[in-house]
N, C-alpha and C positions, 0 to 999 in steps of 0.2 A: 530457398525462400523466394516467392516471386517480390521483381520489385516492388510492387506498390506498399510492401510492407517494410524494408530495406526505406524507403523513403519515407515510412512515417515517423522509423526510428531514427531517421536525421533531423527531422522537423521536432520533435520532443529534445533531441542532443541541443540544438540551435535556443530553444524556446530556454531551457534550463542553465546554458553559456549566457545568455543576454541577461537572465535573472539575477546571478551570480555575479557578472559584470554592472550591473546597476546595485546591487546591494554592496558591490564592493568600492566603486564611487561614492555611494551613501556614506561609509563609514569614513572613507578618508577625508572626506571633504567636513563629513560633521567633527570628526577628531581635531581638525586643523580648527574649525570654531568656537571648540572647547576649550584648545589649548591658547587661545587667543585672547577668550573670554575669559580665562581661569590667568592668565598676565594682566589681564586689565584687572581684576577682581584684585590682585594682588601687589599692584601699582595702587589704587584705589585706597586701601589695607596701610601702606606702607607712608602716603599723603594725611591719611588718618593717625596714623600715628607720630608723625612729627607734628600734625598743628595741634591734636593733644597734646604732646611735650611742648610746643609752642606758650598754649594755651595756660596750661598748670605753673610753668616759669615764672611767666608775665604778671604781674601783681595788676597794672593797670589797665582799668578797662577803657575802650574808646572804642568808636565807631568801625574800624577795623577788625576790634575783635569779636566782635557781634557778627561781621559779615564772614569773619573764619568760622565762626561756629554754626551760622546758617547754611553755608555756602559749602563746607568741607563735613563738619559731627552729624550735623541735622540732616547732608544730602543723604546720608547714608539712609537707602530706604531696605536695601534688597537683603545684604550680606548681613548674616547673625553671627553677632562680635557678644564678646565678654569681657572686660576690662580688671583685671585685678591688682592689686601690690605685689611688693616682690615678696611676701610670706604665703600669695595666692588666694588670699583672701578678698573675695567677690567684691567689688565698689559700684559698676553698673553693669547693665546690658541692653542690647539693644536687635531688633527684629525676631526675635525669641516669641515662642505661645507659651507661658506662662499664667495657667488658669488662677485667676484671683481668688478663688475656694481654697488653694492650698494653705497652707499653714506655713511658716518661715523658716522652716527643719525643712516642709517637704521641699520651699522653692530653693531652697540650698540646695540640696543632695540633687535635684531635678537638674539643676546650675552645673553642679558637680562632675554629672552622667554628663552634660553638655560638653565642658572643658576636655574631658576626657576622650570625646568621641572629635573634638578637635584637635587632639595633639595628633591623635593618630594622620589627618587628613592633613595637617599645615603646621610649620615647628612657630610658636608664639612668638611675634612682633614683639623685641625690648623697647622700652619708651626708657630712656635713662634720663633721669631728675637730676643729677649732680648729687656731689656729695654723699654719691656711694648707695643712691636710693634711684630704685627702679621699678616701673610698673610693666605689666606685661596684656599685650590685646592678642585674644585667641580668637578664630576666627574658622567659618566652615564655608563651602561653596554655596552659593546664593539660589535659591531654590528652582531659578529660572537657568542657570550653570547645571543644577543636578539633573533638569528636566531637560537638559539639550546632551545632557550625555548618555541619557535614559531613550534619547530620539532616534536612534540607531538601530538598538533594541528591537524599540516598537514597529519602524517604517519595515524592519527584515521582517518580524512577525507579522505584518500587514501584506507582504508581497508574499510571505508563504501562506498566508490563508488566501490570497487572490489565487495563488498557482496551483494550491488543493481543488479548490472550487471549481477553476476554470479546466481541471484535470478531471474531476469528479464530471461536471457538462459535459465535457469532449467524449468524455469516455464511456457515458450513457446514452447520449447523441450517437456516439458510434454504435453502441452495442444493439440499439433500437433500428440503426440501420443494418446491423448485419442478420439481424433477426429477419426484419422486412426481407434481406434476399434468402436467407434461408427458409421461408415461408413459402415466400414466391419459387423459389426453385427446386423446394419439393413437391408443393403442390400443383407445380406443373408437369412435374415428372410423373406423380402419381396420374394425372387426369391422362399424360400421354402413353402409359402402361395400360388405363382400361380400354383403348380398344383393339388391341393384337391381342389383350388378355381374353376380352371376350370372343374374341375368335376362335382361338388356343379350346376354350371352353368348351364350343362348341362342334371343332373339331374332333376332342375329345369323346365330345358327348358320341358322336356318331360311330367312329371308331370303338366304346366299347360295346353298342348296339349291331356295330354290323357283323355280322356271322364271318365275314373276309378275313378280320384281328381278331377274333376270339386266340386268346391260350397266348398271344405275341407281346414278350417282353416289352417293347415299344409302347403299348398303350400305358402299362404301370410305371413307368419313366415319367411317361409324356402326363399323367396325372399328379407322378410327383412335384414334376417341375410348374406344374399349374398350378400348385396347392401354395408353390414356395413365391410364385409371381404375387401370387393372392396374398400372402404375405408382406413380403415384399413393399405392394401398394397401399397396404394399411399400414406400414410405417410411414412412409413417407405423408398418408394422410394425415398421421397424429402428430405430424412436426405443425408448429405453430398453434396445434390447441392443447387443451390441457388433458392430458393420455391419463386412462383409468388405471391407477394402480390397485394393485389385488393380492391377497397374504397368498404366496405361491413358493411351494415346493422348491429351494433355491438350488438343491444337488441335480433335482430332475430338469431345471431349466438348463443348468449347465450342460449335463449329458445330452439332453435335444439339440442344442445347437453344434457340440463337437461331433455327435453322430449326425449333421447336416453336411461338417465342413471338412470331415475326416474321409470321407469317399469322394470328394471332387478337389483334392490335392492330391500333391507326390506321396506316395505311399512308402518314402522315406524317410518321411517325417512321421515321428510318434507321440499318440495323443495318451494325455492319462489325467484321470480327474479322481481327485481325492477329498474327503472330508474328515474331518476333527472336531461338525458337528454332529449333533443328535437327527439322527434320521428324519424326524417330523420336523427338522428347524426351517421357518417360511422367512421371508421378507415381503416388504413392500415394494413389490414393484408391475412396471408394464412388459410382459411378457415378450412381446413382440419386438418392442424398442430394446431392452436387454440383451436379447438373442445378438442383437444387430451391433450390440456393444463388443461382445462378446467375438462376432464373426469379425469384425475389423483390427480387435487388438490381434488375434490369432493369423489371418490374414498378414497383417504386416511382420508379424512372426516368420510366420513362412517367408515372404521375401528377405527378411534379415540375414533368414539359414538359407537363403536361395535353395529352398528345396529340399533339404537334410539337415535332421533334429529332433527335439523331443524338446514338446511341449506341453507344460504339466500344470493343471488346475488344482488350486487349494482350497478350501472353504476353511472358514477358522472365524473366531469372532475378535473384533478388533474395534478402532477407533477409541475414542474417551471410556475410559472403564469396562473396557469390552463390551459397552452395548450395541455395538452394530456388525452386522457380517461383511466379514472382509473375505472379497475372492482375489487370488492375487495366481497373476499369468505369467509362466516365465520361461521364456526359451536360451536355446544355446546357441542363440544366434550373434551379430556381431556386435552391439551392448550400442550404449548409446554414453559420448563423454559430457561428464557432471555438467557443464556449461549448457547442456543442449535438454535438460530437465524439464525445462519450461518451453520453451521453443517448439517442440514436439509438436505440441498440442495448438502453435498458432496455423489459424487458416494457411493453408500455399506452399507451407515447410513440407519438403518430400526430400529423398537420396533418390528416388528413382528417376528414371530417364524420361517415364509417363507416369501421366497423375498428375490430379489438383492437390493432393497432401491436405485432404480433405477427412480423411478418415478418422484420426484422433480427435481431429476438431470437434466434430462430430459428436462421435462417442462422449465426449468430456462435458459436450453440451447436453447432452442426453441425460446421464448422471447428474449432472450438477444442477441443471436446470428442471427438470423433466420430475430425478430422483430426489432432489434435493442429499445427494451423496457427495462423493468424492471420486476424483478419478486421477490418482499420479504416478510417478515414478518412483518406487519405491527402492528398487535396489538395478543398480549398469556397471556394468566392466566392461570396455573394450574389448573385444577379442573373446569375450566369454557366455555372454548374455545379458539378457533384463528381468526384471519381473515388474510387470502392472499390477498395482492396488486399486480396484474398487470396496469402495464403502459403501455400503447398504443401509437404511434403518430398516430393522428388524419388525 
């Protein structure tokens, strides 16, 4: 892997550590407010029910007990309390939504679900009366307590949708730039092919005209490899624009390009192309750009088996319900371990000593973007071989 990609996976590791590390300050620090809040709420709770026990004792009223009942029953603005006897039977409540439409069955039972859903949350405040008589105040967290324990929650789900977002930018901003150099850098390859090509061309031209080469194997070489440059330079022109797909014969594209690449390797390595479709089955695609797909997975095949193997093409139909053709390439070369599935296929990743480890890339961009296909690792053993899947639609 070159570095620059090595260092963008530390800058993603770093970005994702700091995220982690602020949501996890988030939580303690908001925990430590809760628990703080949820003492005070229960201090509060506990002042409330002695000055009610205060209050209910006390027969006489005076100036005093007006400012305990303003100052302590009345402040209560937030927490929703329910006051009952010791049979449980309802006497008031207070900060509750209680729709004045209901009927006095339904504000009971409404009452009822309430108490119920606060034993779970708080064990009920005794108020003891004397003489064997007690009321009891139940009580639930104050809705500005439920909303600061709920704040945690939110603020993590607020930094994972900034971190989606700002991943989703990053990584279209990237992709728009790796595009720009891959435009740029075929189409300048292609413009610096046409003029040794046209040379080539017209070298040729003269050579099969001149009576000197009549009958010399050398001119029909030297026309093939002219044919294949010409090739060649129409792929690299159709990177960056949108390449004419065409319903095409998918056995016979196969066999064109392994009988391309089958006579300029080791002739120890062996080529076999097989189908499991119906002879007329086509796909959609660009002729040209597939071949290329095709010459690259095979290509790195070869150097896997440095030179000796067999490598065997399948056609078959695959994908969701079988409606797409699956060609899948597979040599007995030296496999690739599960961890490295995806990796493959990024820009820079190569084993070899030369090379930009550029060729998967490539191909994957080809398919995916070009095909709107698929292009992955479908089965690796160390030591034993790979097979690539392409996906086709049909």
């Amino acid at each position: 892997m070159l570095p620059i990609y090595d260092q963008k996976s530390r800058i993603k590791l770093v970005i994702v550590v700091l995220a982690l590390v602020i949501g996890a300050v988030t939580v303690i620090y908001t925990n430590l407010l809760v628990r703080r809040l949820s003492e005070r709420e229960q201090q509060q709770i506990n002042l409330y029910a002695r000055t009610l026990r205060f209050l209910i004792s006390t027969e006489v009223e005076d100036a005093n007990m007006a400012f305990l009942n303003t100052e302590i029953i009345e402040a209560n603005t937030t927490i929703p309390v329910i006051l009952t006897d010791g049979e449980e039977n309802i006497i008031q409540y207070k900060n509750l939504t209680v729709p004045e439409a209901l009927s006095e069955a339904q504000k009971d039972a409404l009452l009822r679900r309430e108490i119920a859903e606060m034993k779970e949350l708080h064990p009920p405040v005794v108020v003891n009366l004397g003489m064997g008589l007690r009321n009891y105040i139940y009580y639930k967290d104050s809705q500005i307590l439920t909303q600061l324990k709920t704040y945690p929650l939110v603020q993590l789900g607020v930094i994972a949708s900034l971190g989606v977002i700002a991943y989703m930018v990053f990584s279209t901003s990237r992709r728009a730039e790796q595009n720009r150099v891959w435009v740029g850098l075929a189409k300048e390859t292609a413009h610096q092919l046409g003029t040794p090509l046209s040379s080539l061309m017209a070298w040729q031209n003269y050579m099969q005209e001149s009576e000197r080469f009549q009958g010399e194997p050398v001119v029909e070489e030297l026309a093939k490899d002219v044919k294949r440059l010409q090739i060649i330079t129409e792929r690299f022109s159709n990177i960056g624009s949108v390449p004419v797909l065409k319903d095409e014969n998918i056995r016979d594209v196969a066999e064109r390009a392994i009988d391309y690449l089958k006579v300029r390797v080791s002739r120890k390595v062996v080529f076999k192309v097989e189908s499991l479709l119906d002879p007329a089955t086509t796909a959609s695609v660009n002729v040209p750009l597939l071949e290329w797909v095709i010459e690259n997975i095979c290509k790195n095949a070869v150097d896997a088996m440095e030179g000796r193997g067999s490598i065997t093409l399948i056609l078959r139909h695959g994908g969701r319900n079988n409606k797409q053709i699956a060609l899948d390439i597979t040599d007995t070369g030296k496999g690739i371990p599960k961890s490295k599935f995806d990796t493959v296929f990024q820009p820079g990743y190569t084993t070899k000593k030369r090379g930009w480890g550029l060729g998967l890339a490539l191909a994957k961009r080809i398919i995916e973007n070009y095909h709107k296909g698929r292009l992955y690792v479908r089965w690796s053993e160390v030591g034993k071989g790979t097979t690539f899947r392409i996906l086709l639609n049909g």
